[in-house]
N, C-alpha and C positions, 0 to 999 in steps of 0.2 A: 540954776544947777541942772546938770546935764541927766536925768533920768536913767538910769543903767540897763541895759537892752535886757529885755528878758528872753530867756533861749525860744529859739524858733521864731526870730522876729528879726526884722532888718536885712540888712545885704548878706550876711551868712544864711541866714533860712532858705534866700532866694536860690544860693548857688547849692545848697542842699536839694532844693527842688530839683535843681536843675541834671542835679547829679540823679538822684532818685529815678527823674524822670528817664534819663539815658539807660542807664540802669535795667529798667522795666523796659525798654525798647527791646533792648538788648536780649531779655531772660524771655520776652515775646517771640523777636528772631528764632532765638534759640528751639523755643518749645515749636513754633510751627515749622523749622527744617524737620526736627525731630519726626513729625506729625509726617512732616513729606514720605521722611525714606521709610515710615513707617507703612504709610498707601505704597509707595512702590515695592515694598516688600512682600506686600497682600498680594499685589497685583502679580507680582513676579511668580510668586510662591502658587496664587492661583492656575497659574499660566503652564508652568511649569506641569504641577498636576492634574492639569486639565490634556497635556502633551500625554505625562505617564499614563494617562487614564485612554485616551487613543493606542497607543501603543499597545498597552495589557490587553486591551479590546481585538487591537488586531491580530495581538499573536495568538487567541483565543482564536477569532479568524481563522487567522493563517490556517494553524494544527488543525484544529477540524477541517477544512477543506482539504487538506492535504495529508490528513493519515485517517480520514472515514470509509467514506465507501470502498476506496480503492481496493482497502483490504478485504473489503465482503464480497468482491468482483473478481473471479479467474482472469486473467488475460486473457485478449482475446484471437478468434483464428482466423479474422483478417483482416478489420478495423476495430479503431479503441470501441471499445464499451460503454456506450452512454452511461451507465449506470457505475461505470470507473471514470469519470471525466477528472477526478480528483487523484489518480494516481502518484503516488507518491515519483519525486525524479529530481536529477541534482539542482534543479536550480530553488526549489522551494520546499523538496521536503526537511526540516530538520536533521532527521534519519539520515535518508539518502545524503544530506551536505557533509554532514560529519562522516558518511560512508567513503564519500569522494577520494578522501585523503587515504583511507583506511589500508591492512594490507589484503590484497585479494588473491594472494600467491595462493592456490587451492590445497584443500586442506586432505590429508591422508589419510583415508578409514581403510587403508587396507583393498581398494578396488585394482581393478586391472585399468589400463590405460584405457582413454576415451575412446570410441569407436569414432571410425571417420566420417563426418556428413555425406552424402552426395552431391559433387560438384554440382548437377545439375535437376533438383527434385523435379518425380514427375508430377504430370500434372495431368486432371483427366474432365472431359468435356461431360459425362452425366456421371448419376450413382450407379455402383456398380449395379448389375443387372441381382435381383431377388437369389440366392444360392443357396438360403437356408431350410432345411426338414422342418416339418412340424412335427413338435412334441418333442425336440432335439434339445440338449443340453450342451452347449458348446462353451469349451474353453479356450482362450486366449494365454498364449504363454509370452513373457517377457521376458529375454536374458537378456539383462542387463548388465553393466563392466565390475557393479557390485553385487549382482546374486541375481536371481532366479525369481522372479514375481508372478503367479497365475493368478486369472482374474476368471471369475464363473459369470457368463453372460448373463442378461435380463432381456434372453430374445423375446418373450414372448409379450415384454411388457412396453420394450422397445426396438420391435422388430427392423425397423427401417435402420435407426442406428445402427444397432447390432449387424447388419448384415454388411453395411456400409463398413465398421470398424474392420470385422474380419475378410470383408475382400480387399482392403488396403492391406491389413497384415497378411494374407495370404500372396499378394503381388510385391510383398517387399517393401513396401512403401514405409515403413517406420524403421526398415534396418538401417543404424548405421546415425541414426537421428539423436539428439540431444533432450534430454530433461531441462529444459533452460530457467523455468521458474521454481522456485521456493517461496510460501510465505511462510514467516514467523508467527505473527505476531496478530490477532483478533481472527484471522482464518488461519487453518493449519491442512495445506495442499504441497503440491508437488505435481506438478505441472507439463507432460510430455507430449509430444507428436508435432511440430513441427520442425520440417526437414532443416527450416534455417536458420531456428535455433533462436529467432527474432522476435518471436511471438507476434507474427503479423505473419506466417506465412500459413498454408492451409495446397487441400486439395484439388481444388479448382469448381469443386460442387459442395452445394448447403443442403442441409439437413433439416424438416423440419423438426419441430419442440416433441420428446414424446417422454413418458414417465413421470412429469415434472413433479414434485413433494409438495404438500401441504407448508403454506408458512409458518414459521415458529421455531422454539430454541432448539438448538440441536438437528435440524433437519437434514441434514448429509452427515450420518455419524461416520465415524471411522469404519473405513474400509470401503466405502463408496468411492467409485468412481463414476465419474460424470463428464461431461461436454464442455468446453470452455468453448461461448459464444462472441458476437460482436450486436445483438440484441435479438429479438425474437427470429427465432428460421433461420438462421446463419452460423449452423453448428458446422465444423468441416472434419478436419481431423484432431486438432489440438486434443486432451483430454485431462483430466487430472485427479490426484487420487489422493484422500482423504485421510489424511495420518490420525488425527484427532477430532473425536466431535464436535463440530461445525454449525455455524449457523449460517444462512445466504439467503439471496432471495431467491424465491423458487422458480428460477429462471434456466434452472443447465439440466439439463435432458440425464436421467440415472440408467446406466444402461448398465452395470456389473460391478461387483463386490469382489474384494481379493480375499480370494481363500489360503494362498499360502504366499510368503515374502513379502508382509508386512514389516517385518524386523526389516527388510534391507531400508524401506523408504524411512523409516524411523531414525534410521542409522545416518541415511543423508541428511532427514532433517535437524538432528542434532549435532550436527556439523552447523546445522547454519546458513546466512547468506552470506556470499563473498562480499568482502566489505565489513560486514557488521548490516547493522537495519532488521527488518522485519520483513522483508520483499525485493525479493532480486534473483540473480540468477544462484545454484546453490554451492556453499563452498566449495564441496564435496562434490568433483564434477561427476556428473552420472549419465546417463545415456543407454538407449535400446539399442543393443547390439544384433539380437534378430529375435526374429517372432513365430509363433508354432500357434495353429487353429488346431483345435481337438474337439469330435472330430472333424476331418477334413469337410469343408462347405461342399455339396453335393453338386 
């Protein structure tokens, strides 16, 4: 008599096996793809963050390098400024790119129309020759297309300059000349004397360093005017004037304080730069239409 199989024995258990085993292959398959796309997921995902992590780094970069010193640095009056090698400009600043596009159609405060450059700015072989009195209190006047600005010399603190500024203003040399920078935005200036309006142009003679400020916050407060250079001894005529107190390096020569027509520069600078940004030329065109020394250089 034939014995009756008991379960899990015989040709059935085998193909149970068999099937089991396929089975477990299969749920093996399964779990080590899983395993895969799970590493390549890490891997991607690390990769990925490891890219954002560059990126955020550079544009951390980028902006500092291109919106730091630039703005602690005047323009300068014949080559760039070592100490601006970071100037802000359309191909990298932020600012400046979004400015590109921007409208720069000039904005209306109420000014008289631009005065005209001189086709042809002069240009002169030394400083002018020494014209100033001693013990003399000499002022510089500005009519400019928007108001009237006087500035009270610092001859005695910066005699060279001073005498330098007022025989260019006394020979004409800034009539007729544009305000061509503005900044906004970490320095707060206003930028004039060069004839070409390019901020590379100048008078054909440099100036040594004189006055220069102790470093620290606030060191060119409002109303200071001072020398816009291209590094040490290479002051010409650029100059620029001090809307809000400022901090810089104490690099630009202080030769005189505005005593009256502060409001006008205030009134440019809250117009703005053309474009938008923080540094450029300002919306508000403005310009030195002629110049008065008081009193007259001896």
């Amino acid at each position: 008599m034939t014995k009756p199989k008991k379960p899990g024995t015989g040709a059935s258990n085998k193909r149970r096996k068999e099937l089991a085993a396929a089975k477990y292959e299969r749920q093996l398959a399964r779990r080590q793809e899983r395993a895969s796309r799970r590493r390549r997921k890490q891997v991607i995902g690390a990769t990925i963050a490891a890219v954002l992590g560059v990126l955020a780094i550079a544009g951390v970069v980028l902006w500092t390098s291109t919106s730091g010193d630039d703005v602690a640095s005047p323009a300068t009056s014949a080559t760039p400024d070592p100490a601006a090698s970071t100037t802000p400009n359309a191909s990298t600043s932020p600012e400046a790119s979004a400015s590109a596009t921007a409208d720069t159609t000039p904005v209306d405060i109420g000014c008289d129309p631009m005065p005209t450059p001189p086709a042809t700015p002069p240009s002169y072989d030394a400083i002018p020759a020494d014209a100033l009195q001693a013990g003399t209190e000499y002022q510089l006047g500005l009519a400019t297309n928007c108001g009237e600005i006087t500035i009270a010399t610092l001859a005695d603190q910066a005699p060279k300059t001073v005498n330098a500024m007022l025989g260019l203003a006394a020979d004409g040399y800034f009539d007729g000349t544009p305000c061509h920078r503005l900044t906004t935005s970490g320095i707060f200036v206003l930028q004039c004397g060069d004839p070409t309006g390019t901020g590379s142009g100048g008078p054909g003679f440099e100036l040594p360093d004189e006055n220069l400020p102790e470093a620290g916050q606030d060191n060119y407060p409002k109303g200071t005017v001072a020398m816009a250079n291209a590094g040490p001894g290479t002051s010409g005529s650029q100059f620029f004037i001090v809307y809000q107190d400022t901090t810089l390096p104490p690099n630009y020569t202080i030769w005189g304080t505005v005593t009256t027509g502060m409001d006008v520069v205030e009134q440019v600078a809250k117009a703005g730069v053309a474009g938008g940004g923080g540094d450029g030329a300002p919306a508000a065109s403005v310009g030195i239409v002629s110049t008065s020394v008081t009193p007259p250089l001896g």
